[in-house]
C-alpha positions in Angstrom: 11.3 14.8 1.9 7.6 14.4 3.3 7.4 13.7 6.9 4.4 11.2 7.3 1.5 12.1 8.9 -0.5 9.5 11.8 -2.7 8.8 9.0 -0.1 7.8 7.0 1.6 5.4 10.1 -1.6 4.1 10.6 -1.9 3.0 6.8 1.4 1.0 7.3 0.6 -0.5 10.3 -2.2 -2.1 8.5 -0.8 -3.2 5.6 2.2 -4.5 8.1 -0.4 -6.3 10.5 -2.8 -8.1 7.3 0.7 -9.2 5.8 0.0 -7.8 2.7 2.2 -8.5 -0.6 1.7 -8.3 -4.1 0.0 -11.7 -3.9 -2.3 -10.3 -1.1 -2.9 -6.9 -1.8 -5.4 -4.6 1.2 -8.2 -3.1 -0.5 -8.5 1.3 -0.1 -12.3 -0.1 1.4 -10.4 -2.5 3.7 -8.5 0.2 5.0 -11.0 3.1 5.0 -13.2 0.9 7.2 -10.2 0.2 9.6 -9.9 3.6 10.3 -13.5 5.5 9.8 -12.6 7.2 6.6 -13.5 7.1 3.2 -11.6 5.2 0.6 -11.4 7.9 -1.6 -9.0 9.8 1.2 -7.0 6.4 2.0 -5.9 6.5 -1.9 -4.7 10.3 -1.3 -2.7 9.4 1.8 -1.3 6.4 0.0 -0.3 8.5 -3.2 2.6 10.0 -0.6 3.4 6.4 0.4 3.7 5.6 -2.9 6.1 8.3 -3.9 8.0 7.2 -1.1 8.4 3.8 -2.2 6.9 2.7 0.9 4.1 1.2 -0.6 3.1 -0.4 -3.7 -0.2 -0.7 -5.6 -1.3 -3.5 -7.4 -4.1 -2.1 -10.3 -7.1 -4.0 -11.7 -9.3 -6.1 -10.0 -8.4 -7.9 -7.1 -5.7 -5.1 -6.6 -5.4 -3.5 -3.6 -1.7 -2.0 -1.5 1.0 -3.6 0.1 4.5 -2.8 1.5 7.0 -2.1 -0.9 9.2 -4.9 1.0 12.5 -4.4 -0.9 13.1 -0.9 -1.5 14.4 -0.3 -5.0 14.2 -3.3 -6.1 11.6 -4.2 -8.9 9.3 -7.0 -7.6 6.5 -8.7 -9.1 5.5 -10.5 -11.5 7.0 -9.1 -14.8 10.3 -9.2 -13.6 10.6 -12.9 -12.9 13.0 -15.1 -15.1 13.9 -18.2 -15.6 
């Protein structure tokens, strides 16, 4: 398994501290300007977090990354039933 990198703490500290969710997704801009770097490179470190199921992405516009907060589970939109 990957061991994560500061970079890669510091992406989840961010995500943890703006209370992101699927709802409320941080921007790769966002974070990039939290930490000086480019938001091209935040969407490399997050691919790792992503495989990890750490974090989740949320595509389109408006879409951005949160925490994964239930790990395995399936949560979002599509999978809601009534």
């Amino acid at each position: 398994m990957a061991e994560l990198t500061p970079i890669h703490e510091e992406i989840l500290r961010i995500l943890e501290e703006k209370e992101s969710s699927y709802a409320f997704p941080v921007r790769s801009k966002e974070i990039g300007d939290a930490l000086n770097v480019s938001p091209s490179y935040v969407r490399e470190m997050t691919a790792l977090l992503q495989g990890m199921h750490l974090v989740r992405v949320r595509r389109g516009r408006g879409g951005g990354y949160y925490l994964n907060s239930v790990i395995g589970s399936n949560t979002g939109p599509s999978n809601v039933r009534s």
